[in-house]
N, C-alpha and C positions, 0 to 999 in steps of 0.2 A: 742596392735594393731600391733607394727612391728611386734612380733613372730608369730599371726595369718597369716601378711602376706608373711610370708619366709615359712608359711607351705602351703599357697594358692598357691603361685608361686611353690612350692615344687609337690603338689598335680597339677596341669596343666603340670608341664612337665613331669612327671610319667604318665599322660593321653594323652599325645601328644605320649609320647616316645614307649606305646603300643599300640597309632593307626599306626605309623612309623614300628614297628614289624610286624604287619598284612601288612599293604602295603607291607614289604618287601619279606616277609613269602607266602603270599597268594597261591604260585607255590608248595608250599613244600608237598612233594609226602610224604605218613606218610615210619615210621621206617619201614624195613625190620626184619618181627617174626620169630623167631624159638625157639623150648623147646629144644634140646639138646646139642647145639655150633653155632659158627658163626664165618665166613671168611668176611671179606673186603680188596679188595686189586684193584689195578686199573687196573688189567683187566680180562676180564670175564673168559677167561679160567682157569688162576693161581686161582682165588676164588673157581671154579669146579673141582683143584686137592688137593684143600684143604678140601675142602667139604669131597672128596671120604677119604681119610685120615683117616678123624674123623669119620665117617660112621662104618671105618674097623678097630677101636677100637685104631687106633692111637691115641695121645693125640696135645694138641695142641704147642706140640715144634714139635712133628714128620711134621705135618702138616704145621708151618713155616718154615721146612728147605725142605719142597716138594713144596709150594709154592716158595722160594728163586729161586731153579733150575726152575721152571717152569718159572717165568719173565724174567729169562737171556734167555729165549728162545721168549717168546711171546710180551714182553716190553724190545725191545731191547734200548730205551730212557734210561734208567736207571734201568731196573733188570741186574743184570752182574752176570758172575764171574772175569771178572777184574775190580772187584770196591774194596769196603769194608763197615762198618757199625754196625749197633748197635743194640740189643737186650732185650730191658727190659724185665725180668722176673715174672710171681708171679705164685708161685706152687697151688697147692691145700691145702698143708699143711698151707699155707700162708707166706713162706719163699718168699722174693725179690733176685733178681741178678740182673749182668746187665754183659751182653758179648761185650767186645769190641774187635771187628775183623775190626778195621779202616785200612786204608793206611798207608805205611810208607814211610817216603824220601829215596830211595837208599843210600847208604854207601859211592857213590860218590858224593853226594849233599854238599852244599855247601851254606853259608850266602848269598853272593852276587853272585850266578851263575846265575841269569837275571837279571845282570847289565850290561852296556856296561862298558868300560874304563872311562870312565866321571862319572861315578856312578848313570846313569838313569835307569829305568825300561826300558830293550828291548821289545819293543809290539810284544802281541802273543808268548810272550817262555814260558809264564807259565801255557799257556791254551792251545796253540794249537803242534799237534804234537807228537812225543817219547819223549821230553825233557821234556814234563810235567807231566808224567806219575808216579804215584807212586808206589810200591811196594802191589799188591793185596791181600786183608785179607778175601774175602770172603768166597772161598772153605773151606780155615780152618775155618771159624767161623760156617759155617756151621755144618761140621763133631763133632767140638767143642760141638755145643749144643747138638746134636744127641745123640752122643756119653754119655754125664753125664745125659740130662734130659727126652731124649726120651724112646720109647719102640721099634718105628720098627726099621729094619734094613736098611742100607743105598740104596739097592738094589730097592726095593720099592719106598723109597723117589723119587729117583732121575728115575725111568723108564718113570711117566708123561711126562718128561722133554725132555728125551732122544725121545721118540716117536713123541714128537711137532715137534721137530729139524730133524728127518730122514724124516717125512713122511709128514711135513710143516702143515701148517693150513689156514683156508682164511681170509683174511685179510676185518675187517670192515671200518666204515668210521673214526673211532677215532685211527686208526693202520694207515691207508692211512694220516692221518692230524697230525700223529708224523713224518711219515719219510718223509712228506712234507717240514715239516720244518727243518729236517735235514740234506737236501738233500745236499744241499750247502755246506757243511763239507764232508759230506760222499763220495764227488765227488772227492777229493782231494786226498782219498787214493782208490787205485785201486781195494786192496782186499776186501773192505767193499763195495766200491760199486756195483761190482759185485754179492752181494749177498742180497745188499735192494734195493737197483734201477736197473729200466727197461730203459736200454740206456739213462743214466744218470739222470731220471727220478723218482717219486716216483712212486711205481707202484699203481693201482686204487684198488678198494674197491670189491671184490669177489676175488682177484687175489693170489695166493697160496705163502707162503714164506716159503720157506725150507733152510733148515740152517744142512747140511750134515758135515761140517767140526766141527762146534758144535756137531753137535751129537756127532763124533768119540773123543772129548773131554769129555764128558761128561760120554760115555764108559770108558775111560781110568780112572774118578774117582769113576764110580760105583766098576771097578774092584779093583783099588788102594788106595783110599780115599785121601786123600791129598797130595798124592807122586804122583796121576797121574796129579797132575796140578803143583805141587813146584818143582821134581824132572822128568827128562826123556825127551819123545820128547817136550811136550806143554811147559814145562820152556826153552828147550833149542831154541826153535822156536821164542819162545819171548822176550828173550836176541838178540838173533841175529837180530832179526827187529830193535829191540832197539838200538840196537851198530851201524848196517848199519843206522839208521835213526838218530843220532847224538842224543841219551838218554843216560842216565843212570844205569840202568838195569845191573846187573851182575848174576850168580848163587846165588854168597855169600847170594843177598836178599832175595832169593827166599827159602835157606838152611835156613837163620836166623827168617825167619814169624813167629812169636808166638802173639797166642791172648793172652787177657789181660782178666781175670775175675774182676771184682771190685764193689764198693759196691753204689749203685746207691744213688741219689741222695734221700733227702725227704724233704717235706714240709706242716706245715699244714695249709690251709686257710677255714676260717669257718669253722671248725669244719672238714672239710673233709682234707684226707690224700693223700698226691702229690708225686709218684715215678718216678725220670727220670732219663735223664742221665747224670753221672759226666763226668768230663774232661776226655778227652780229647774233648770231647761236652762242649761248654759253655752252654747247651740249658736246663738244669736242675737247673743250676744255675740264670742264667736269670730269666728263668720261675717263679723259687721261688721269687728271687729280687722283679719283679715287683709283683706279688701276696701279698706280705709283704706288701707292697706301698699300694696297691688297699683295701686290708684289712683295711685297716683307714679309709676309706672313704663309706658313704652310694651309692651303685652305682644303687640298686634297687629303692631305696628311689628316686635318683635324674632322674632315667628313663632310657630307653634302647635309646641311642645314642640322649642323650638331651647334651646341648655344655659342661655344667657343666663335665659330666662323662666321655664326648669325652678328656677334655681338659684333666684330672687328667689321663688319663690312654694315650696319649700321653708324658705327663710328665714323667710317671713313666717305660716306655716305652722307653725315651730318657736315664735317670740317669742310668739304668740298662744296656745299650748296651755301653755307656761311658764304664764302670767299664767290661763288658765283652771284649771290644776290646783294654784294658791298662794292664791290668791282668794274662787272664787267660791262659795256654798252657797246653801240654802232662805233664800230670805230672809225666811222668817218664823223665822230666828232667827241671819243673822249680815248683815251691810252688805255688801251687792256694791258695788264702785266699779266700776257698769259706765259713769255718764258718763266718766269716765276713759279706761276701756279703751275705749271704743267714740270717741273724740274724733281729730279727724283731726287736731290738732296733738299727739297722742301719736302717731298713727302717724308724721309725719313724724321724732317722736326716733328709734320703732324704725327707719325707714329710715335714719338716720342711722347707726345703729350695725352694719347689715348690709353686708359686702366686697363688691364685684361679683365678685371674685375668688376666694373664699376661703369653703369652708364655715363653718358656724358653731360652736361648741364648745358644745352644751346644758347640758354641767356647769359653766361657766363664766358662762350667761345669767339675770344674776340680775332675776327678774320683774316688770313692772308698773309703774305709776307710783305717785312716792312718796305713801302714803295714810294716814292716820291710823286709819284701820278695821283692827282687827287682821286579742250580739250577735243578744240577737238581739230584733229587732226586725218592725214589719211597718209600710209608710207605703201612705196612699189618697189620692190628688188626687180632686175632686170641682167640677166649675163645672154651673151649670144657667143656663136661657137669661135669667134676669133678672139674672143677673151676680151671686148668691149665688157665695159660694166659699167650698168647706171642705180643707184641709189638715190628716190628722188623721196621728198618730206615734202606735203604742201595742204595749205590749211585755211579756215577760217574761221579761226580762234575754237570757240563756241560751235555744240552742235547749230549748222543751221545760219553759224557766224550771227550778225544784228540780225535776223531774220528779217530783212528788208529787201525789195526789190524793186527798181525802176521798171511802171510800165513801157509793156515794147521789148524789153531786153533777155527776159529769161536767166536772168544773173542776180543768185542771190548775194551779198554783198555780205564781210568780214566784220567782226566789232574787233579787231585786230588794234585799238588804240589800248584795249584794257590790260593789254602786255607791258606798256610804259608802265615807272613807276607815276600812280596816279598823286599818291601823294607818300612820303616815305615814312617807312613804319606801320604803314595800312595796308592790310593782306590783297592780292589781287584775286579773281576769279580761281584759280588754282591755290590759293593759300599760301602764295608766295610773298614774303615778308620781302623789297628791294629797295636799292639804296639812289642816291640821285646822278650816281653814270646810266640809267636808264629814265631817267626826268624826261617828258617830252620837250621837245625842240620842233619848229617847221622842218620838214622834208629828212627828220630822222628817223630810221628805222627801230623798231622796239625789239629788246633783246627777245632772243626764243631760247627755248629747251629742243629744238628741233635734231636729230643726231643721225642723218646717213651717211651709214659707215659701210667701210672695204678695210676687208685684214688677210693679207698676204705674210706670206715668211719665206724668206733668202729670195726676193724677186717674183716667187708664184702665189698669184691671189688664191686664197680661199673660201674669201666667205665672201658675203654683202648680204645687208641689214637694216630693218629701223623699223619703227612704229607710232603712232599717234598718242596719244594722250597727256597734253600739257606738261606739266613739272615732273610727271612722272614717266618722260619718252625716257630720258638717262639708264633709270635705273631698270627698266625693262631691257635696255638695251644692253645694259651693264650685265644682268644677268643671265641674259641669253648669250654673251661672252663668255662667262667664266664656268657656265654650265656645259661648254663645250668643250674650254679650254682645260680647265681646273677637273672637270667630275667624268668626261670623257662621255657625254652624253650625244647620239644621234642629233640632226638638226632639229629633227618633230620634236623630239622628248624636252631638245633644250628649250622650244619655244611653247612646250605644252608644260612646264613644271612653273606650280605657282610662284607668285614674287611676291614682294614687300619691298617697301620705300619709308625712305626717311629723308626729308629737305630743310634741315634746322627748325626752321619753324612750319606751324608747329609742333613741340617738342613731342608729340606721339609717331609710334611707328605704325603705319597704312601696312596691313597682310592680309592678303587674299586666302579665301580657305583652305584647307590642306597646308599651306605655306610652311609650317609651324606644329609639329610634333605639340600633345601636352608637356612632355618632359620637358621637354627646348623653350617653349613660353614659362611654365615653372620658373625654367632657372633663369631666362632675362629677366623677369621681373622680379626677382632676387637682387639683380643686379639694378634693380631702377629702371629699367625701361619699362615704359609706357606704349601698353600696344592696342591695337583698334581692329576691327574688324574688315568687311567687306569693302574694295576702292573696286571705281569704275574700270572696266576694262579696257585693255589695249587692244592692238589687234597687230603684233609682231609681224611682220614680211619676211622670211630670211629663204637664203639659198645657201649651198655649200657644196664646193667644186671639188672633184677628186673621188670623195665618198660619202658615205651616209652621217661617217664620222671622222676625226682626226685619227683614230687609230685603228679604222676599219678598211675595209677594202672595192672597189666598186664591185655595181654590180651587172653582170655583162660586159656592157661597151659603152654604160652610161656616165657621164662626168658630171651631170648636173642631179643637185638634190631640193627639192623646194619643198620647205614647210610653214603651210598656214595658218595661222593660230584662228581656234576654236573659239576664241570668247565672244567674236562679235555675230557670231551665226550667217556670218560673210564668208564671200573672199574665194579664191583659188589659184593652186598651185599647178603650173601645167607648163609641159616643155612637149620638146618634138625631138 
């Protein structure tokens, strides 16, 4: 009789937990088809020069590094070319990579260079301004990919881009409600404002945005490739802002840029196959951790956001951001113990140690296994029809990054230093509590949350994925996984059903509305958990090859599925 009723109670909240998914779901527009490739990116233009791309026999790395230019022109929020970022790979052949063209700390940086003399964190040096600026990886990471994995020439790629910026474009309502809200920053430097706002204003929705000083950057690296942006006028224009604006910035960093190829991350969970990114991204590592954890547990069985499931995957969700912010750095200069964290008889210790009953105490969870080694954001899925796939993350930092710019250049610039830890035990811009394997160092890269991902099973990919927003890319990414994998949700539904995140500290849980039945909040905070309301939105990228779902069918003669998440009033999914 008890086992009859642990299955009755089991079978009730798996029937509550898919009326809660219809409620939620009900808006959900179906996947965007297409039979030959598919661009997602968050906004409409860059997805339509990605398209033309693939159309003219480009592949899908030519096409991510013509979308790249195309955002630093039309998502000037966070497309750049002074940012940096990441590029999961998978060929056709079925070969993985991963391109890391991240930030670097200039050569003048420094442990404690936003300290005062009493050894506080000075407010706003690591975010706002020259002084937070890092050394930019994107142009090269660009050329980088081009160059080994593409076909077209750099001249092409980048003419979309160049044409957006000479000859401007009209700005919608999701373009007018970016620079809305970065107005406030953008006012503070004169040469930025002058070129996104109308007398200090953001400008309205038909209203045309030309970006002429970009262009002539952007010339300079169609005809140079990486020397028109590292070496000549645009390097030496943005040292010199840099120096008059009390930054860091020298030549040296700009001579010294080299990406990093390396071997990304993997995981198996159910039976399917997890590619992301390694460190200098915790977000591959993470990813896996908690996947590890959730693997123990029935999650379909116990229901789509029924308390039981909510509770274990905040759990495992907490133990795995502990062990990412104690841990991990660049590993070209301190030892990530990711076999460790990513081993699925570590997860089973961390499930051992999580209550089914009983939140967990963050300040009490001390990280990791024992080892001897001492938001804003922008994501592009990309698949074209021979089965290239690009998953590219690339950022700078903060909406808007320092909101600084060198005249002449049309390049707003990253406050990408505020990712280090600035000082440890002091929360950074995301609220990320970190430990000093992410201390700044000269010409170290600061760890990210950044996480494009590819997930195939028995050899054939399925998905690719990822999305923007600081500490909280993981677990958006986390759960646009296991909504697919675990609840059997279409692409759209998976990337339109709310989230909630939890990152050790601190110890409250972030859920977006609907997230969260009344019953289901009731009974966590029975349990102790501490939960919060409204977090900023992501803007999920995902595509899924085969069908609309894992146990659906296609439709017609289509094998591509793209779905755009709604929250950012951006973006488009579009194939051929």
């Amino acid at each position: 009789m008890a086992r009859m009723g642990i299955r009755l109670r089991g079978l009730l909240g798996a029937m509550l937990g898919m009326a809660w998914v219809q409620a939620c779901l009900s808006a959900s527009v179906a996947p965007v088809a297409a039979e030959n490739g598919m661009v997602v990116s968050a906004q409409h233009l860059a997805t339509k020069v990605g398209v033309a791309v693939l159309r003219e026999g480009g592949n899908a790395i030519d096409a991510a590094v013509a979308v790249g230019y195309a955002l630093a022109v039309v998502y000037p929020a966070a497309g750049n070319l002074g940012g940096g970022g990441f590029m999961t790979l998978q060929l056709a052949d079925g070969r993985n990579t991963f391109i890391d063209f991240r930030e670097k700390a200039p050569l003048a940086a420094h442990r404690d260079m936003y300290l005062d003399r009493e050894g506080r964190v000075i407010p706003g040096a690591s975010t706002e301004g020259w002084g937070a600026v890092g050394v930019p990886g994107t142009v090269a990471g660009m050329e980088y990919a081009r160059q080994r994995y593409g076909r077209l020439d750099r001249g092409r790629l980048i003419e979309p881009a160049i044409r957006l910026a000479e000859e401007g474009f009209e700005l919608d309502a999701g373009d007018v409600e970016m620079l809305a809200f970065g107005a406030a920053g953008l006012r503070k430097d004169a040469t930025s404002a002058a070129i996104f706002l109308r007398d200090g204003k953001a400008p309205e929705a038909g209203d045309r945005l030309v970006q002429k000083d970009l262009a002539a950057t952007l010339r300079a690296i169609r005809a140079q490739g990486p020397a028109g942006f590292y070496a000549g006028p645009v390097s030496r224009a943005i040292v010199a802002a840099s120096q008059a604006g009390k930054g860091f910035l020298a030549q040296a960093d700009f001579d010294q840029y080299q990406v990093r190829e390396r071997v990304p991350i993997s995981c198996n969970y159910r039976g399917y196959l997890i590619v992301s990114a390694p460190p200098p991204s915790s977000g591959g590592v993470v990813l896996c951790e908690i996947l590890n954890i959730l693997e123990g547990y029935p999650l379909r069985d116990w229901g789509f956001r029924s308390a039981r499931a909510v509770h274990h995957q905040i759990e495992a969700m907490r133990h795995a951001y502990a062990d990412r912010n104690a841990f991990l750095g660049d590993p070209d200069f301190v030892r990530n113990p990711v076999a460790q964290l990513t081993d699925k008889a570590y997860a089973a210790q961390v499930r051992a140690r999580i209550s089914p009953t009983q939140a967990g105490d963050s300040r009490a969870i001390r990280p990791g296994p024992e080892t001897r080694e001492g938001s804003n954001t922008t994501h592009y899925s990309i698949v074209d029809r021979d089965g290239n796939i690009a998953s590219v993350t690339y950022t700078l930092n903060e909406w808007f990054g320092a909101r600084v710019m060198a005249p002449g250049t049309g390049v707003l610039m990253n406050n990408e230093m505020d990712d280090f830890t600035v000082k440890p035990g002091v929360p950074n811009a995301y609220g990320l509590v970190q430990g000093v394997a992410n201390g700044i160092e000269p010409g170290k890269r600061p760890l990210s949350s950044m996480s494009p991902t590819i997930v195939s099973k028995e050899g054939k990919a399925l998905m690719v994925l990822g999305t923007p927003g600081g500490s909280r890319i993981i677990t958006a990414v986390l759960h646009t996984l296991i909504n697919v994998i675990d609840y059997g949700m279409n692409i759209q539904e998976a990337v339109d059903a709310p989230r909630f995140h939890q990152q050790w500290l601190p110890e409250t849980t972030a859920a977006e509305p609907w997230a969260l039945s009344p019953d289901t909040v009731e009974r966590l905070q029975a349990m102790g958990h501490r939960l919060t309301g409204r977090q900023p939105a992501n803007h999920v990228a995902a595509i899924l090859i085969g069908a609309p779902s894992l146990e659906g069918k296609p439709v017609g003669r289509n094998r591509f599925y793209g779905a755009n998440d709604p929250r950012r009033h951006t973006g488009l999914a579009l194939g051929w």
